[in-house]
N, C-alpha and C positions, 0 to 999 in steps of 0.2 A: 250835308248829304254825302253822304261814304259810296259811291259808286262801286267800289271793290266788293265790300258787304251784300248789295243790292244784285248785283251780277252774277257776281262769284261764288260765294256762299250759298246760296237759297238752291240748296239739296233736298230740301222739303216740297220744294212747288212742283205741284203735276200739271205743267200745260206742255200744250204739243210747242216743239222745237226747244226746252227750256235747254238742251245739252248744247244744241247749236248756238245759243245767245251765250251761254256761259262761255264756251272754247270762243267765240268769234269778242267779245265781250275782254276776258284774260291776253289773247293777245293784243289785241289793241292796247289795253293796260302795260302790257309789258313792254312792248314799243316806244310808247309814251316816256316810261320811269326810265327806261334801259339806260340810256344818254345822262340820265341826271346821277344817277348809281355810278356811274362810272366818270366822270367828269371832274378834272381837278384842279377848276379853276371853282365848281360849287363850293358853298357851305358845307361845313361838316353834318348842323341840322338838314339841309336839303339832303345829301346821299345818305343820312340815314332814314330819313322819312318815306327816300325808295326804293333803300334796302329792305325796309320792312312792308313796304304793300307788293313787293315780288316778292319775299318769302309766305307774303299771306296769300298769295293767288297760288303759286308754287304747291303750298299745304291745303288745297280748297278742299272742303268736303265733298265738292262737287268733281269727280273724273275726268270730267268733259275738260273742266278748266285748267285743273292740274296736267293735263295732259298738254293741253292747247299752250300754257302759259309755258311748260318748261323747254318745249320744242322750241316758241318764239326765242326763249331765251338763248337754247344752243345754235339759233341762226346767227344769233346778232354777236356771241361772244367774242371771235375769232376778231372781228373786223374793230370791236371795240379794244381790245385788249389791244392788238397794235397800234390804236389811238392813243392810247393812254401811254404807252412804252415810246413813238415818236415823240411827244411833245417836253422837247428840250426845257420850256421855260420853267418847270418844277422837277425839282432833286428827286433821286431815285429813291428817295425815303419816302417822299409823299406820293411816289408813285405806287412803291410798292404797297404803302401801306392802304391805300386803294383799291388795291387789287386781292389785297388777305383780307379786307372787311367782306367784299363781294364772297370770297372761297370760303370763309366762314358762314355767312347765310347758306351757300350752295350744301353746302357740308349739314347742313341743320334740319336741310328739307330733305337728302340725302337719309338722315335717322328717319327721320319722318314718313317717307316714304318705307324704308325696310318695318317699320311696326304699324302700316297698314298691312293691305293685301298690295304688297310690291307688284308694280309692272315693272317686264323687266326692258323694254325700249326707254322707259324713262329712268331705272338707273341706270342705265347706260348712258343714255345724256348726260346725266346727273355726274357720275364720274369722268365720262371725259371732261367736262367744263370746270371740274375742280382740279385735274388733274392740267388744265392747259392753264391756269390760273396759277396752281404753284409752280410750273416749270417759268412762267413769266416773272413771277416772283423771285 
């Protein structure tokens, strides 16, 4: 069962509140992954497994969640990105390289965004968090 899919996606479904469950739905998802995506003590398969389900909430078809999911993201960046840049016990290779997987996604949903119908509060998010990503870098 794909919760991401199920929440996120279904831009088809006409019930009342489906905008609210998708944005309330995407952030929690993103909350969730945010920590694993950036964590460099995980697996290289675990941060990319939640590199790719924020880049899939990030590209939702649905507004509600793209919206919802990219904001959650630029909450949480700041405070992770200095996580990841304190923690002495792994070299600054593997930090960084943590940190350009992450600016590469951001960077992805970034095109993806300009060849919809761009909002422009979410490229804006969109670019400062790639932008605060490669100055970390």
């Amino acid at each position: 069962f794909n919760c991401t899919e199920f929440f996120v996606d279904r831009s088809s479904i006409n019930m009342i509140g489906q905008g609210y469950l998708s944005s309330v739905s995407a952030k929690a998802l993103i909350q969730s992954l945010h920590d694993d995506a950036l964590d460099p003590a995980g697996s290289d398969e675990s941060r990319r497994t939640s590199l790719d389900a924020i880049s899939s909430i990030c590209k939702s078809k649905s507004f509600d969640a793209a919206w919802a999911g990219i904001k959650a993201l630029k909450k949480r960046l700041s405070f992770s990105i200095d996580g990841v840049l304190n923690k002495d016990t792994y070299s600054k290779r593997d930090r960084a390289h943590i940190l350009r997987e992450m600016c590469f996604v951001l960077y992805d949903v970034l095109k993806c965004e300009y060849a919809k119908d761009p909002h422009p509060p979410n490229l804006r998010r969109l670019s400062r968090c790639i932008l605060e990503l490669v100055k970390a870098c």
